[in-house]
N, C-alpha and C positions, 0 to 999 in steps of 0.2 A: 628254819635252817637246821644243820643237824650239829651235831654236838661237835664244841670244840674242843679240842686236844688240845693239849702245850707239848711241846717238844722237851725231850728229857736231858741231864746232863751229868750223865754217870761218869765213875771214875776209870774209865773207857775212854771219854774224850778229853779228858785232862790227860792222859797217857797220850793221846794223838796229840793234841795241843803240842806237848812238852816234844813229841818227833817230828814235828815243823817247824819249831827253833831251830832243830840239828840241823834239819835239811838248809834251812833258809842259813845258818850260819855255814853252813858248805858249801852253797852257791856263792856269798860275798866273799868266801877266801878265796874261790876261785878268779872270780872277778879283781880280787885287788893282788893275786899270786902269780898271774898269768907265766912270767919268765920260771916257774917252779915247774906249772903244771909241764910245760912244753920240757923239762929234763927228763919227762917221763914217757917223752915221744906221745904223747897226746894231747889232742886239741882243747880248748876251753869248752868250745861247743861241743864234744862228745863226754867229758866231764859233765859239761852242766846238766845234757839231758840224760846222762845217769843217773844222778840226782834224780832228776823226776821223774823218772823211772822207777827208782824205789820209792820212793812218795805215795808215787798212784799206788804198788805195790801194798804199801800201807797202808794206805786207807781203805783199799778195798777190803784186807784182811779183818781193819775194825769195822767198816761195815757188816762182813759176813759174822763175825764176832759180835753185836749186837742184836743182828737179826736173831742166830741161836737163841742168848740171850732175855730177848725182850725188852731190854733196855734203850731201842731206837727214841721211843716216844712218841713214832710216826704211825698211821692210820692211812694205809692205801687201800685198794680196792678189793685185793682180795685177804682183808682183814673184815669185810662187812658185808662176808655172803650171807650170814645169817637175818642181818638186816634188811638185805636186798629181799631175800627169801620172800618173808613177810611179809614185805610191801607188794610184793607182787600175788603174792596168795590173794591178799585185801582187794587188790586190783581186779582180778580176776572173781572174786566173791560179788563188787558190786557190778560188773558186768555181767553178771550170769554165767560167765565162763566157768571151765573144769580145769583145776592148777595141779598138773601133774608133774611130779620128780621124778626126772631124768637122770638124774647124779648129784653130788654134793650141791653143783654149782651150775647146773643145763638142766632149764625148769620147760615147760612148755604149757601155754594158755589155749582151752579147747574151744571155741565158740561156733557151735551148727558143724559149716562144712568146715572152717576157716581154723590155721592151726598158725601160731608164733611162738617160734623158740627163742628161750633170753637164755644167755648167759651173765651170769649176777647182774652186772649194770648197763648192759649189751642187748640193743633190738636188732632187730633183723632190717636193715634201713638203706645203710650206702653201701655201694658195693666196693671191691676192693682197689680197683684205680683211683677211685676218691679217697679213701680213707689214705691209703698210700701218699697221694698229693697233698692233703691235707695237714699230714706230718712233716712235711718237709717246709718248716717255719722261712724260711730265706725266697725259698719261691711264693708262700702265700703270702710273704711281702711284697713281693714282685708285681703279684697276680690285682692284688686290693691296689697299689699306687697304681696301677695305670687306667684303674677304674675312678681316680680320685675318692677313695678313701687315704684316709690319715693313717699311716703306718711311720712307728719306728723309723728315724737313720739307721741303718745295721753296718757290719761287715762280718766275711766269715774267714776264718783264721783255723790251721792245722794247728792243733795243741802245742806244742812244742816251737812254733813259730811265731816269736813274740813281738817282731820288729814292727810289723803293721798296726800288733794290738796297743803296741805301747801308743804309735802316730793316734790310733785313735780314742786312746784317754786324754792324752794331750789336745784334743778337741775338744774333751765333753771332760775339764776336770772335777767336775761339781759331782760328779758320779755314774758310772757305768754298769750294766749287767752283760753277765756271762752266761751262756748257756748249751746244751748240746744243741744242736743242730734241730733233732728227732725225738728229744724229748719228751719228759709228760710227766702229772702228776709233782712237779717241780722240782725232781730230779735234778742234780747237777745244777743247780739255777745257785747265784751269788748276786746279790744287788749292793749296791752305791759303794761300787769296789773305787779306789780311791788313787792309788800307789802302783808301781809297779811290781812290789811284791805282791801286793790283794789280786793282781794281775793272774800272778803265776797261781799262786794257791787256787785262783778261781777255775784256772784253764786245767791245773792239775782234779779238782775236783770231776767238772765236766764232761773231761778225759773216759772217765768211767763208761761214762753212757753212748759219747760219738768222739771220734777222732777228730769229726770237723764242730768245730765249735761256733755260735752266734753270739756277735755283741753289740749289744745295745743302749746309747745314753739312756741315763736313767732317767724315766720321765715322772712330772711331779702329780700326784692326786692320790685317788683310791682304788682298790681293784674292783671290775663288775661284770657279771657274765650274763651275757643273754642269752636265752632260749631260743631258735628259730625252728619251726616246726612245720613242714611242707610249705616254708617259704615266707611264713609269717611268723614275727616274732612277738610269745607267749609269754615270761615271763623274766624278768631280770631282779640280781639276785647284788649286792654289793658286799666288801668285807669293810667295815668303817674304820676309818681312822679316828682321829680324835681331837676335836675343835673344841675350843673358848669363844668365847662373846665379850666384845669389848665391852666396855664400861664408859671410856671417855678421860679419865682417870690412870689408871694403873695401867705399866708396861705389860709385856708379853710374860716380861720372867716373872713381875707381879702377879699376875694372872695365873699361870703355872703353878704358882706358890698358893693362891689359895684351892685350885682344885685338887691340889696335893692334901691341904689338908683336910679338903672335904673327903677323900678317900681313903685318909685314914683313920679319920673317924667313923666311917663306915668298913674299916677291914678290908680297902682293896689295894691294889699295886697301885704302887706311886710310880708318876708320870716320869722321864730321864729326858732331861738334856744330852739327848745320843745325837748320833750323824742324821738320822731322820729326820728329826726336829729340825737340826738346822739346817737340813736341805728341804724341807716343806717352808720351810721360813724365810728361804730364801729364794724361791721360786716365785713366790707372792710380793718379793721387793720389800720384807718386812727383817727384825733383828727383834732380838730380847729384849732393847733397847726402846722398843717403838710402841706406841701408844696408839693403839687401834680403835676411831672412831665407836662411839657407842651404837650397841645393836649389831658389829660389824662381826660376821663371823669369820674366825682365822682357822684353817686346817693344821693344826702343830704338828703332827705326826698321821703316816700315812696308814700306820697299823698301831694297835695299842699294846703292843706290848716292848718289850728291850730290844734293839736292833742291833744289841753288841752281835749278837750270833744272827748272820746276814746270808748263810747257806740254807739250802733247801729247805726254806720257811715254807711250810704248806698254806695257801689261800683259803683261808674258813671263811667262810660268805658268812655275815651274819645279820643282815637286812632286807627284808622287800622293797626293790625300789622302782617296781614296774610300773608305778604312776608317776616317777619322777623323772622320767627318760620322755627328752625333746622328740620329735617326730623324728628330726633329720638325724639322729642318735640311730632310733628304730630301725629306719631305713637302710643306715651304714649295715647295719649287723645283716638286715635282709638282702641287702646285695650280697656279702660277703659269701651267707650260703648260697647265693644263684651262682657267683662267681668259681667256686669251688663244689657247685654242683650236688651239696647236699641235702640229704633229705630233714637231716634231726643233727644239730649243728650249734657249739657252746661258742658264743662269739666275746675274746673275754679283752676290753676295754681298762684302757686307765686317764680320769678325767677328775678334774677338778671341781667342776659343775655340770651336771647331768642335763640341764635344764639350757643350754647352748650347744649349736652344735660341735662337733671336735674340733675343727681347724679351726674355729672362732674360738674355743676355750683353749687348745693347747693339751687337748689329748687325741689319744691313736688307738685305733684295734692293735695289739700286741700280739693276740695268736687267736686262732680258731680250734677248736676241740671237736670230730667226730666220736660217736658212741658217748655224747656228756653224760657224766652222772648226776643224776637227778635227785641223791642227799642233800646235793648243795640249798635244793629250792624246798623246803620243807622242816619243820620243826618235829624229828620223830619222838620226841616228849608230849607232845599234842595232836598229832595225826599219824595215819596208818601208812600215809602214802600221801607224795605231791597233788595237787588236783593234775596237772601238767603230766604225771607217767600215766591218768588214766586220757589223758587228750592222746598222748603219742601210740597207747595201744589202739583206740580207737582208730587214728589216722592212719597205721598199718590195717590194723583189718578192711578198710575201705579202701588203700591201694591195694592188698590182695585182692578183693573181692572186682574191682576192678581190671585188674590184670586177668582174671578170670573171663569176663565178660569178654573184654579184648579177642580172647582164643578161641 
């Protein structure tokens, strides 16, 4: 798997922090001022979405004020051309191929007659009606439920119109996510939003990326992305959460308590009783309180690290778990790309138990990814490259050389 980042926390977002008090205490005047706001011949609702108005305004200025900076903490794609680079030189070395640069970032691999161009994380695979469709998360909801795959409840909501979103936290109030529409790379995404202010903040985030925004009960397990590759699925990849083993003996917080202290005896971050925890803990019908059969393993947290900070947490994959995925698991992921028609296709799952299939565990495909990046599947501290990017060049040079024959 490739290296993971932590997300940073300069004195940039304590500055944003401290401008989403104002805001939010601007909205509640309004809200509880109303006969004021109207001596000023103006509505509540054109008030309030002033308000968030400048909000978005302001976030995106500390956004673009970080990026300058450096100070984000985040690692996207085209922060790892040089990375790519490599890997694909490597690629191309044990193929026999000629790895020619084309530009910083449009590399092309030469083999006989046979020519494919990457862009850093980018094959030459689906064309662009698929890629197109495949962004558009609300219809690839659409598209998987009527194939029976397990998808998400969603709905989609214009930013600024809050009245639906609120009906539907009021459904799912254990926790909700928020997200653009057309998203990627976890952009604009907020999880186990709670309130109807975590509401606004989240829609106001989101806002950045699409106008129409998707939201989704939050569902309980770990993240997993599958590989599907000319229709078969190659490798899956998970980001683990963080489970205890009961004893027989000692509660859940008992438990917690000692492998806190085994982590700080060894120097690492100690485990938080966050919103996580207790919505993993409560998804399994378990409390702090409860004494979990021995041998019994409990999921406490979905990711390991603080989930105070619930915005655009990026997905580190950081397991192989391609022999721990049920057939009917594999299968899901391989219809998904039949169904959306792709060739080379990230199909990214969240489940409880890998080893059942979804509808029996209580998890869903959550989104599909065209052009996946292939960092995720590989440790580049001990390899040059995934074995899986030299499968996918391989299976392009063999549809080209077939397309070929074809004409």
């Amino acid at each position: 798997m490739g290296p993971r980042v932590q997300r940073g926390r300069g004195g940039g977002l304590v500055q944003l922090e401290r401008s989403e008090t104002i805001f939010e205490d601007g909205w509640n005047f309004i809200e509880e001022n109303t006969f004021l706001v109207g001596k000023i011949n103006c509505s509540k609702e054109i008030m309030q979405n002033l308000l968030l108005e400048l909000q978005r305004l302001a976030i995106r200025f500390q956004k673009l004020w970080e990026e300058r900076c450096g100070t984000s903490g985040q690692v996207y794609f085209e922060h790892r051309v040089s990375e790519y680079r490599e890997m694909w030189r490597a690629v191309a070395r044990d193929l026999g191929a000629t790895f020619n640069i084309l530009s910083e970032d449009f590399w092309e691999l030469e083999l006989g007659d046979q020519t494919i161009r990457i862009n850093n994380h980018q094959l030459e695979f689906d064309n662009p009606v698929t890629l197109s469709l495949a962004g558009k998360k609300p219809l690839v909801h659409l598209l998987l439920k009527q194939e029976g795959i397990a998808v998400p409840d969603f709905m989609v909501f214009r930013w600024a119109e809050f009245s639906t979103a609120y009906q539907f936290l009021d459904r799912y109030p254990n926790g909700c996510v928020i997200k653009p529409v057309d998203g990627y790379g976890g952009k604009g995404i907020t999880t186990l939003i709670q309130t109807k202010k975590e509401c606004r903040k989240a829609a106001v985030l989101a806002s950045l990326y699409s106008r129409d925004l998707l939201m989704e009960p939050q569902i309980p397990g770990e993240s997993y992305r599958m590989l599907v590759i000319g229709g078969k699925m190659v490798h899956a990849v998970r980001r683990s959460g963080v489970r205890i083993v009961g004893d027989g003996e000692k509660t859940i917080a008992g438990l917690i308590m000692s492998e806190n202290n085994r982590r700080r005896r060894e120097g690492k971050e100690v485990l938080d009783i966050d919103r996580d925890c207790l919505f993993c803990l409560k998804s399994q019908r378990l409390s702090l309180d409860a004494i979990p059969d021995k041998g019994r393993s409990v999921l406490i947290k979905s990711i390991d690290e603080s989930s105070s900070n619930r915005a655009e947490v990026r997905t580190v994959y950081n397991e192989d778990v391609t022999a721990r995925l049920c057939d009917s698991i594999k299968r899901d992921a391989e219809l998904a790309a039949t169904i959306v028609r792709s060739e080379f296709l990230g199909v990214d799952a969240i489940m409880m138990d890998p080893s059942v299939p979804l509808k029996e565990g209580g998890g869903v495909i959550n989104e599909v990814n065209t052009t996946p990046a292939l960092h995720h599947h590989y440790d580049v501290q001990k390899e040059s490259y995934p074995q899986i990017a030299l499968a996918a060049v391989s299976h392009l040079l063999r549809k080209r050389l077939a397309d070929v024959e074809v004409w």
